[in-house]
C-alpha positions as CSV (number, residue, x, y, z in Angstrom):
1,X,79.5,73.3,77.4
2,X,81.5,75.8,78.1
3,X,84.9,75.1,80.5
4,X,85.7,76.0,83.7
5,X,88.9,77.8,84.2
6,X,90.6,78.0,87.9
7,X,92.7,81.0,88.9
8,X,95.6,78.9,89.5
9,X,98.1,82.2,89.4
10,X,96.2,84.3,91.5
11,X,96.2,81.4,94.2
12,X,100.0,81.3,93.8
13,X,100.2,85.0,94.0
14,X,98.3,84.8,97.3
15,X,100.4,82.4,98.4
16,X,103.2,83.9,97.4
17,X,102.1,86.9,99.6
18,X,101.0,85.3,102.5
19,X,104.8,83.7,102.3
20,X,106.0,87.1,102.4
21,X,104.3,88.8,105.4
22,X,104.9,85.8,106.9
23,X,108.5,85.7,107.0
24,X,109.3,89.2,105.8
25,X,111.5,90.1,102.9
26,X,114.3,92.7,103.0
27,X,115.4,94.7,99.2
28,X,118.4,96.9,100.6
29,X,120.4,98.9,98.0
30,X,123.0,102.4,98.4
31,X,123.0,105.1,95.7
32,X,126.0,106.6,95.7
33,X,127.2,110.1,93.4
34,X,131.1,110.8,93.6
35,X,133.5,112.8,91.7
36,X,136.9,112.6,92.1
37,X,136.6,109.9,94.7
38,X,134.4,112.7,96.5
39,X,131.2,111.7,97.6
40,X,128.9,114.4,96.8
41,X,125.1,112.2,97.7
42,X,124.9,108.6,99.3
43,X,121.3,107.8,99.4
44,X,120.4,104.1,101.5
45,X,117.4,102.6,100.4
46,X,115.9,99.7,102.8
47,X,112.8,98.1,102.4
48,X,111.2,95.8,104.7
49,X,108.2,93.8,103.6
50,X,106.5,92.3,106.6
51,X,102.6,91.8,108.3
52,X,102.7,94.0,111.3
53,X,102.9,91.3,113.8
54,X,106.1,90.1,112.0
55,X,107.7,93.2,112.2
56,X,107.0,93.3,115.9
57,X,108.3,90.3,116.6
58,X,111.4,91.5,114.7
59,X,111.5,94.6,117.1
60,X,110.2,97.3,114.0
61,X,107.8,99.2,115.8
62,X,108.7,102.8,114.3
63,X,105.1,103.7,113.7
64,X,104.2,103.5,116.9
65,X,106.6,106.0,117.9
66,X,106.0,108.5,114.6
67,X,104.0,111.7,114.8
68,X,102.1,111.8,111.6
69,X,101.4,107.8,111.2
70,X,100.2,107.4,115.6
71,X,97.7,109.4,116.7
72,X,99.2,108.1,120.9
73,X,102.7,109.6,119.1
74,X,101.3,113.1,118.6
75,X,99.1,113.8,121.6
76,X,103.0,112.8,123.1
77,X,104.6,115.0,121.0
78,X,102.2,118.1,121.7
79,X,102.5,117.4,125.0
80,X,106.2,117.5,124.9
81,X,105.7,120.9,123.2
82,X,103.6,122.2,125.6
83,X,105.5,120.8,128.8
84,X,108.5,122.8,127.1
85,X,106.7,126.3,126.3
86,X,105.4,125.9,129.9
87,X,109.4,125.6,130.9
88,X,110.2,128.5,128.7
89,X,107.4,131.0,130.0
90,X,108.5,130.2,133.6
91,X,112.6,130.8,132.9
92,X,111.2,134.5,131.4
93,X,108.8,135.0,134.1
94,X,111.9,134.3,136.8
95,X,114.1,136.5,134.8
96,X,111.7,139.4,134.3
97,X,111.1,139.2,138.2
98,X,114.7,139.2,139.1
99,X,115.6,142.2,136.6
Protein backbone atom coordinates (compact mmCIF):
# COMPACT_ATOMS: atom_id res chain seq x y z
CA UNK A 1 0.00 0.00 0.00
CA UNK A 2 1.33 2.80 -1.19
CA UNK A 3 1.63 6.16 1.25
CA UNK A 4 -0.01 9.20 1.31
CA UNK A 5 2.09 12.25 1.25
CA UNK A 6 0.52 15.80 2.30
CA UNK A 7 1.81 19.10 0.79
CA UNK A 8 2.85 20.34 4.06
CA UNK A 9 5.24 23.16 2.23
CA UNK A 10 2.88 24.33 -0.13
CA UNK A 11 0.30 24.91 2.74
CA UNK A 12 3.06 26.91 4.52
CA UNK A 13 3.80 28.74 1.42
CA UNK A 14 0.13 29.75 1.14
CA UNK A 15 0.13 30.70 4.32
CA UNK A 16 3.05 32.41 4.21
CA UNK A 17 1.36 34.45 1.31
CA UNK A 18 -1.83 35.07 2.65
CA UNK A 19 0.44 36.59 5.76
CA UNK A 20 1.89 38.84 3.31
CA UNK A 21 -1.02 40.47 1.48
CA UNK A 22 -2.45 40.58 4.60
CA UNK A 23 -0.16 42.81 6.38
CA UNK A 24 2.04 44.00 3.45
CA UNK A 25 5.75 43.74 3.25
CA UNK A 26 8.09 46.67 2.25
CA UNK A 27 11.95 45.59 0.52
CA UNK A 28 13.42 49.29 0.16
CA UNK A 29 17.04 49.63 -1.13
CA UNK A 30 19.18 52.98 -2.92
CA UNK A 31 21.75 52.34 -5.62
CA UNK A 32 24.00 54.78 -5.64
CA UNK A 33 27.28 55.44 -8.44
CA UNK A 34 29.82 58.26 -7.31
CA UNK A 35 33.14 59.33 -8.21
CA UNK A 36 35.01 61.50 -6.38
CA UNK A 37 32.30 61.98 -3.83
CA UNK A 38 30.26 63.01 -6.98
CA UNK A 39 27.15 61.35 -7.47
CA UNK A 40 26.88 60.62 -11.00
CA UNK A 41 23.27 57.91 -10.68
CA UNK A 42 21.12 57.36 -7.33
CA UNK A 43 18.56 54.89 -8.25
CA UNK A 44 15.64 54.19 -5.18
CA UNK A 45 14.16 50.99 -5.36
CA UNK A 46 10.84 50.41 -3.13
CA UNK A 47 8.73 47.53 -3.22
CA UNK A 48 5.52 47.21 -1.65
CA UNK A 49 3.98 43.77 -1.40
CA UNK A 50 0.32 44.15 -0.43
CA UNK A 51 -3.58 42.66 -1.51
CA UNK A 52 -5.16 45.66 -3.01
CA UNK A 53 -7.48 46.31 -0.24
CA UNK A 54 -4.41 46.53 2.05
CA UNK A 55 -2.87 48.95 0.11
CA UNK A 56 -5.98 51.06 0.13
CA UNK A 57 -6.30 51.08 3.52
CA UNK A 58 -2.66 52.20 3.60
CA UNK A 59 -3.63 55.16 1.23
CA UNK A 60 -1.63 53.45 -2.12
CA UNK A 61 -4.02 54.01 -4.67
CA UNK A 62 -1.61 55.00 -7.61
CA UNK A 63 -3.22 52.77 -10.07
CA UNK A 64 -6.24 54.35 -9.92
CA UNK A 65 -4.79 57.50 -10.91
CA UNK A 66 -2.29 56.00 -13.81
CA UNK A 67 -2.98 56.22 -17.46
CA UNK A 68 -1.88 52.95 -18.90
CA UNK A 69 -2.91 50.58 -15.76
CA UNK A 70 -7.03 52.64 -15.38
CA UNK A 71 -8.95 52.66 -18.11
CA UNK A 72 -11.37 55.83 -15.72
CA UNK A 73 -7.42 57.39 -15.71
CA UNK A 74 -7.16 57.70 -19.44
CA UNK A 75 -10.66 58.70 -20.68
CA UNK A 76 -9.46 61.66 -17.76
CA UNK A 77 -6.35 62.15 -19.30
CA UNK A 78 -7.79 62.46 -23.04
CA UNK A 79 -10.17 64.51 -21.87
CA UNK A 80 -7.63 66.80 -20.23
CA UNK A 81 -6.01 66.76 -23.63
CA UNK A 82 -8.89 67.65 -25.47
CA UNK A 83 -10.27 70.33 -22.96
CA UNK A 84 -6.57 71.90 -23.57
CA UNK A 85 -6.38 71.74 -27.55
CA UNK A 86 -9.96 73.15 -27.27
CA UNK A 87 -8.20 76.19 -25.08
CA UNK A 88 -5.39 76.42 -27.56
CA UNK A 89 -7.69 76.61 -30.85
CA UNK A 90 -9.80 79.36 -29.17
CA UNK A 91 -6.45 81.68 -27.90
CA UNK A 92 -5.46 81.35 -32.02
CA UNK A 93 -8.85 81.93 -33.20
CA UNK A 94 -8.98 85.23 -30.76
CA UNK A 95 -5.58 86.25 -32.01
CA UNK A 96 -6.16 85.69 -35.64
CA UNK A 97 -9.49 87.81 -35.25
CA UNK A 98 -7.72 90.65 -33.48
CA UNK A 99 -4.66 90.81 -36.07
Amino acid sequence: MAELKHAVNATGLADILERVLDKGIVIAGDIKIQIADIDLLTIKIRLLVASVDKAMEMGINWWQEDPYLSTKAKEKEQQRIQEDLNQRILRLEAQSNIT
